[in-house]
N, C-alpha and C positions, 0 to 999 in steps of 0.2 A: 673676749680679747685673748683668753689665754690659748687656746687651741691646743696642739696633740699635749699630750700632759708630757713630763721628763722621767728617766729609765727609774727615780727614786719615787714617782707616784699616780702609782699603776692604780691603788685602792683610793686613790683621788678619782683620778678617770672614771672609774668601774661605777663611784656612787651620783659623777657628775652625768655618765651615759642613761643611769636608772629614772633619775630625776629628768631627765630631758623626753625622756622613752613616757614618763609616766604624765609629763606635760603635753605631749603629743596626742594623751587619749581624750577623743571627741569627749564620751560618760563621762564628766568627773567629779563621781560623786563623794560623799563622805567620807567613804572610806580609801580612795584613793588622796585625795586632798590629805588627810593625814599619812599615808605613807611618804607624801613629798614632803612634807613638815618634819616628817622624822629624818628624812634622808637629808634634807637641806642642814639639820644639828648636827648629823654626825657629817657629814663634809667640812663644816665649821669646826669640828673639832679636831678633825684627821689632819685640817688644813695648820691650825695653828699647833697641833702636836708636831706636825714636820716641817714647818717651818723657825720652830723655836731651836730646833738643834742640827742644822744644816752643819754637815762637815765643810772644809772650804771646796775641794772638789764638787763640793755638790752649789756653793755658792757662785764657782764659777761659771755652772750650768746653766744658772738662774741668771747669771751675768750674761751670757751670752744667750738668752732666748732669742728665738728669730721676731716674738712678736711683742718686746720690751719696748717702751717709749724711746725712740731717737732723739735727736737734738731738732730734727723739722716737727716732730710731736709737738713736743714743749712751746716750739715758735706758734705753733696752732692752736694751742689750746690754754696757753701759759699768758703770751705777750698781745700784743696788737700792733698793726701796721709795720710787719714786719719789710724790710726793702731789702734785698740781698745785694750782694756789691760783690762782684765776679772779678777775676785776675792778679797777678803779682806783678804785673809790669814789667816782668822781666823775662816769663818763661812762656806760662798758660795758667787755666785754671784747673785748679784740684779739687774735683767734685769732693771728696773725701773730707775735705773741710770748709765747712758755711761759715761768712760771715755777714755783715748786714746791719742795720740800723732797726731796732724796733723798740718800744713802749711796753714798760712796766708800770701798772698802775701810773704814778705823777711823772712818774721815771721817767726821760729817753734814756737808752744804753746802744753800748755796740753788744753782739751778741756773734759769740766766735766758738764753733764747735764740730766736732766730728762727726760725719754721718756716713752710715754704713749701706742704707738700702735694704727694703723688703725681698722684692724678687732677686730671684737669682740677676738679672741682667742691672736692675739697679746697684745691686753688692760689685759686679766686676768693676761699673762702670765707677764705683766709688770704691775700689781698689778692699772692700772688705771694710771700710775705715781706716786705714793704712795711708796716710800723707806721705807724699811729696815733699821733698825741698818747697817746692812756689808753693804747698799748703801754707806753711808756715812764712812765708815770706809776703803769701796774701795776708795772712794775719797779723804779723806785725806792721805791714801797710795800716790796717784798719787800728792798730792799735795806736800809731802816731795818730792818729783819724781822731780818734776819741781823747786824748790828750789834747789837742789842738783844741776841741769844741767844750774841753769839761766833760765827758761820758761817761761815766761807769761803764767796766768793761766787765762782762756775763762770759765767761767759758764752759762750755757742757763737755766734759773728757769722755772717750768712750772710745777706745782705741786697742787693739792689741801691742800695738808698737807702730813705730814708723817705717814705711817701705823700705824693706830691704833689699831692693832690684840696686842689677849694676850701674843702670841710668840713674836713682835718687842720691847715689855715692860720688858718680862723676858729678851729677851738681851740688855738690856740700850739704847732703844730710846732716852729719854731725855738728858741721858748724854752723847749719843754718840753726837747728835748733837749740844751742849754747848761745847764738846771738838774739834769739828770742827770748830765753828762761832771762837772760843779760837786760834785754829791754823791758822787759815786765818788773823785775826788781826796784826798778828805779822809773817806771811809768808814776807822772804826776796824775794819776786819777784812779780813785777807786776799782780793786778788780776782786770778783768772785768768781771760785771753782768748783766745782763740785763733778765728781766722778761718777757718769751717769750707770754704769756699765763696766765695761774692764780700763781697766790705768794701767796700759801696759807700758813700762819701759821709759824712753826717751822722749815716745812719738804722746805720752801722755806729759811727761815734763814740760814739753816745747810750750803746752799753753795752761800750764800747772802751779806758776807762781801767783798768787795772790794775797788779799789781804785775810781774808777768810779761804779754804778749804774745806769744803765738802765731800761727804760720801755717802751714797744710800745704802741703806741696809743691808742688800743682798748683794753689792758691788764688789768689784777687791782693784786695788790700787798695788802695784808693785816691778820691781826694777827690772823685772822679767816675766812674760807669760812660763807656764806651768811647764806647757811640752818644750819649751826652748831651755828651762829650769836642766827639767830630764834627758833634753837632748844630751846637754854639757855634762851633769854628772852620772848618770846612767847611760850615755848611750843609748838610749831608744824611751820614746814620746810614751810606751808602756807604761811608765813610772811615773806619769802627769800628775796622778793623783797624791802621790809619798811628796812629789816635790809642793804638791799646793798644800798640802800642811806642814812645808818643812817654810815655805817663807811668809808664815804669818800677815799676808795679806788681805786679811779679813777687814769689815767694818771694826769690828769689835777689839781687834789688836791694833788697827789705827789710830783710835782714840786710846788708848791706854799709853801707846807708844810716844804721843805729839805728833802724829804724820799729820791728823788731818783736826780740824776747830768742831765738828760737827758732824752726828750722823741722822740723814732724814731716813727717817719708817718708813716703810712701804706697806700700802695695805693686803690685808690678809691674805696672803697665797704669794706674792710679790709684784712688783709694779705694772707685770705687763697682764694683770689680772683684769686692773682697773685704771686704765692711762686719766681718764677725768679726775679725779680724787687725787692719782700721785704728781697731776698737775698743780692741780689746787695747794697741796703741802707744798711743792715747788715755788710757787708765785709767791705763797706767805713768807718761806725762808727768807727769798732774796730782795721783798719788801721789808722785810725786819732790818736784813745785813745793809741795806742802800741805808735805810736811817739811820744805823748807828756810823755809817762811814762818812756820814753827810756834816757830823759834824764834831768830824775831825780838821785839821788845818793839814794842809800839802804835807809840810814838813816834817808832823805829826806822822801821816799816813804812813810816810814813805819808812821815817826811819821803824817804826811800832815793824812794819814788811822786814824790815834787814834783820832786827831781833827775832821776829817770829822762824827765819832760816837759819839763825845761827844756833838758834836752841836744839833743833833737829839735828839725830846723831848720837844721841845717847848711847851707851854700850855697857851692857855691864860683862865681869869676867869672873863672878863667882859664880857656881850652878845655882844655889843657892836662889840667887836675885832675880839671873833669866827664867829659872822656875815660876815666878813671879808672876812675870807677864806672860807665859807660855797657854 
């Protein structure tokens, strides 16, 4: 699953090519059989030595692999009888955001999430992950959807931002997704998020309110992508890397922060190493999060959601303190 290795793991490649090369020979005898034993521990080790201290530019790398689980992944391998549900009633449909009906274990849920596309003609046609107004407009459709019938609502985020063409502006980008983040807040029925990928911006907000938030490991969630970071205060996308260690977007600063309730592990090398496995942790999460939100009462639900946003926001102004969490 993982294919071409990333610019930071050349001596991953190098031991993954050896091991493939030595699996290819017809003779394999003794003494070959142990060079791939050996070769197989130290990949194992190379793998969790570099993956234990990922700068965030480098997590962002890992965020954006071309062969990471998507949000149709997860529908295949995570849910059952999944049924998609196409349109916003108003405009068209926005390949860039799935929604649909599917089965978690006892669960039914709505299941609302961003997809990007493997080949190139899948990615245009799905705008990169990049929604539309009618993204978001399909999705709070299916959100009244799932309110109406009791659903738990399932969002997989995995966006750089929302389109920023002249066309998503003339139809109310901003304020379509402030009347989503608005409708989600106050939705009578269980929602879960979790950030499969990148949490860029607004376009990850619009479907970012929930009871739980999640993030995996090697994700980053934050109110801006890097080169748009750099664009603004550097002047040139150069800088991508300074700015993704200057806005703390990490798993790891998430959770220290309050951004996010929870971070799922990804197994060894990162998720799009082994999509089965980081489906399997997937399913457990959100079978855990369903029971414990099952029984809560409405009222409950709703207001525990108002407190959990007004808590976010913390600021501290001694160097001292943000040293702290730095």
């Amino acid at each position: 699953m993982a294919g071409p290795g990333l610019d930071f793991e050349y001596e991953i490649a190098d031991l993954e090519e050896k091991i493939a090369s030595l699996e290819r020979t017809t003779d394999r005898t003794a003494e070959v059989e142990s060079a791939i034993r050996s070769l197989r521990m130290a990949r194992v080790t190379k793998l969790k030595e570099t993956y234990s201290s990922l700068d965030p530019w480098q997590t962002v790398q890992v965020a954006r692999h071309k062969n990471r689980p998507y949000t149709r992944d997860y529908l295949n391998l995570a849910f059952d009888e999944f049924v998609e549900l196409h349109g916003d009633r108003h405009f068209g449909d926005d390949r860039a955001m799935l929604s649909g009906f599917a089965k978690l274990d006892r669960f039914k849920v709505m299941v609302l999430g961003h997809q990007k596309g493997r080949t190139y003609k899948e990615r245009a046609a799905c705008h990169f992950g990049c929604a539309h107004p009618e993204g978001y407009r399909k999705a709070m459709l299916r959100m009244k959807l799932a309110e109406k019938y009791k659903l738990p609502v399932v969002c997989f985020i995995d966006t750089p931002g929302a389109y920023p063409g002249i066309g998503a502006e003339e139809r109310g980008q901003a304020q379509v997704i402030a009347e989503s983040m608005f409708l989600m807040s106050r939705l009578k029925t269980p929602i879960i998020c979790v950030v499969i990928g990148e949490g860029g911006s607004g376009g990850a907000l619009g479907i970012g309110v929930g009871d739980r938030v999640a993030v995996m490991q090697h994700a980053y969630y934050s109110v801006i992508s890097p080169e748009g970071c750099a664009g603004i205060l550097w002047k040139s996308h150069e800088h991508a890397p300074k700015a993704a260690a200057a806005l703390k977007f990490t798993s790891g600063h998430l959770k220290r922060l309050g951004i996010v309730d929870d971070v799922l592990e990804e197994p060894l090398g990162g998720a799009h190493r082994d999509h089965h496995q980081m489906a399997t942790r997937m399913k457990d999460y959100l079978s855990r999060q369903l029971v414990q939100l099952e029984s809560l009462s409405v009222d409950e639900m709703v207001a525990q959601r108002y407190e959990k946003y007004r808590r976010i926001g913390v600021f501290l102004e001694s160097g001292e303190a943000a040293a702290s969490i730095a």
